[in-house]
Structure formats: structure tokens, C-alpha cells
C-alpha positions as CSV (number, residue, x, y, z in Angstrom):
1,X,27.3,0.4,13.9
2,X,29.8,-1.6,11.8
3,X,27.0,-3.3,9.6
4,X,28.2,-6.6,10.7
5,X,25.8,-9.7,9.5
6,X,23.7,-11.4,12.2
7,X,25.1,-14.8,11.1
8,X,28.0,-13.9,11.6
9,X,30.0,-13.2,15.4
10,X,32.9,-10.9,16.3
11,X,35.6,-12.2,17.4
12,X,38.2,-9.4,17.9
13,X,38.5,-5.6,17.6
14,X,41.7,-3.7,17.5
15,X,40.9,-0.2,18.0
16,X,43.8,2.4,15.3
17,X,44.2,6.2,16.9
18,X,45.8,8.7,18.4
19,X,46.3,8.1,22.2
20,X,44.7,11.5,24.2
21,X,47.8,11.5,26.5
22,X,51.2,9.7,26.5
23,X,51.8,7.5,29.5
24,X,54.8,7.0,31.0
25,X,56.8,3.6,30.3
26,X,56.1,0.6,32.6
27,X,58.9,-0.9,33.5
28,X,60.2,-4.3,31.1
29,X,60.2,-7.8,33.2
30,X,63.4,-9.8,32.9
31,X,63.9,-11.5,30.0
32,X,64.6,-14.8,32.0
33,X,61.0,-14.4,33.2
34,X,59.5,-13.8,29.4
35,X,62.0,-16.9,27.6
36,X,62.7,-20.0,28.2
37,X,65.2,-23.0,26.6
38,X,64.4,-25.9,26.2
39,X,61.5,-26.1,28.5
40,X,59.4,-23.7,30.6
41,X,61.6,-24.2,33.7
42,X,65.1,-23.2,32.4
43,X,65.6,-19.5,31.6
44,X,67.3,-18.7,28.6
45,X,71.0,-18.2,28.9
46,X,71.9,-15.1,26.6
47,X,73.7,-11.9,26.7
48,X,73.0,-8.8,23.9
């Protein structure tokens, strides 16, 4: 379908489009739980 070689292997496809529906947002983790300082065990210290 995409005329790729068979030598050669793919590795990653990022499908481009329009979306048939729009979700709805999920809700955002912490950002304590996403970044770290200094180490994976202290949560960044940080206000916007």
C-alpha cells in the first residue's frame, strides 16, 4: 500500500486528518506528577 521496500522495516506511522468527532478534554495530571528537579523523587517546585 505505501510501496515500502522489503529490505527495509517500518518503524513508526503518524496517521495526519481530520478527527470524525471532537472529544471532550481529559482532565491534565499535576504537574508535580509530570516534572521532577533534580531527581525523579522531588517534584518540581514552581508557580506560573
Amino acid at each position: 500500500m505505501l510501496g515500502i521496500p522489503d529490505d527495509h522495516g517500518l518503524v513508526c506511522l503518524t496517521p495526519v486528518g481530520v478527527p470524525d468527532e471532537e472529544p471532550a478534554a481529559r482532565p491534565r495530571k499535576p504537574r508535580a506528577v509530570l516534572f521532577a528537579e533534580n531527581g525523579f523523587d522531588k517534584p518540581m517546585d514552581y508557580e506560573l
